[in-house]
N, C-alpha and C positions, 0 to 999 in steps of 0.2 A: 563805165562809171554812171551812166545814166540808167542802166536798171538799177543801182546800188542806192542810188536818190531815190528811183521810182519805190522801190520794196521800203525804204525808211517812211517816207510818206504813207503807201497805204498805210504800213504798220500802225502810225498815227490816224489813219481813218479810221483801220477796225476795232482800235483801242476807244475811239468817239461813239463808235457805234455799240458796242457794249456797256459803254455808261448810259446811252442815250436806252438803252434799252433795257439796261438795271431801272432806269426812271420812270419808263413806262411800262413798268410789270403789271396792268391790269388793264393791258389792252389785248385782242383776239387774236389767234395767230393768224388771221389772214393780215392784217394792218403791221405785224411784224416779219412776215414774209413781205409785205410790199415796203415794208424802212431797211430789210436787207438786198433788194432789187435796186432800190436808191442811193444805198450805199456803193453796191457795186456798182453802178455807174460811175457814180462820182471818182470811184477810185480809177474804173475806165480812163473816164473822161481825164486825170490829171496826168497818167500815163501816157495820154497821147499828147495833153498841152508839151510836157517835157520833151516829147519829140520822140517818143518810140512808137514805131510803125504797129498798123493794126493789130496783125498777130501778134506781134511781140507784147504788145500792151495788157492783147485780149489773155494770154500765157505767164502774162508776170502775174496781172487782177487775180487769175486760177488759184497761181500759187500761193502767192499771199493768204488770200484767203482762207486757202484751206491750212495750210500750216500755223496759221492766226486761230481758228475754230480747233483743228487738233491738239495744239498747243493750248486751249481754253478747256477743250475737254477734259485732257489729264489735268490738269489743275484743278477742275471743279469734285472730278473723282477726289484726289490728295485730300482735301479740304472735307470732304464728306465721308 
């Protein structure tokens, strides 16, 4: 249950962080490679607040994320 929490949340970060980053479209991509370092932390970081042990956390953050970003790429393909 508690990764089922943890994956609803990130979801909600990487959905924060794509607007946050639709808003800063004319910033360099080093400064957006370091707001997706922070992101992932943060998403880290709430993974383990809920109490899932380091790998686990560090393996849910993984997934998420990438299934968030692959899941954004096809859509952005669809769209264009």
């Amino acid at each position: 249950m508690k990764e089922y929490v943890t994956f609803l949340l990130q979801m909600i970060i990487w959905s924060s962080f794509s607007l946050i980053e639709w808003l800063s479209g004319r910033d360099r991509p080093f400064f957006k490679g370091m707001m997706l370092c922070v992101f992932l932390y943060i998403a880290f970081l709430l993974a383990r607040k809920i109490g899932l042990r380091t790998r686990k956390a560090l393996w849910t953050t993984t997934l998420t994320a990438a299934m968030y970003f692959t899941c954004q790429h096809f859509v952005w393909e669809a769209l264009q």
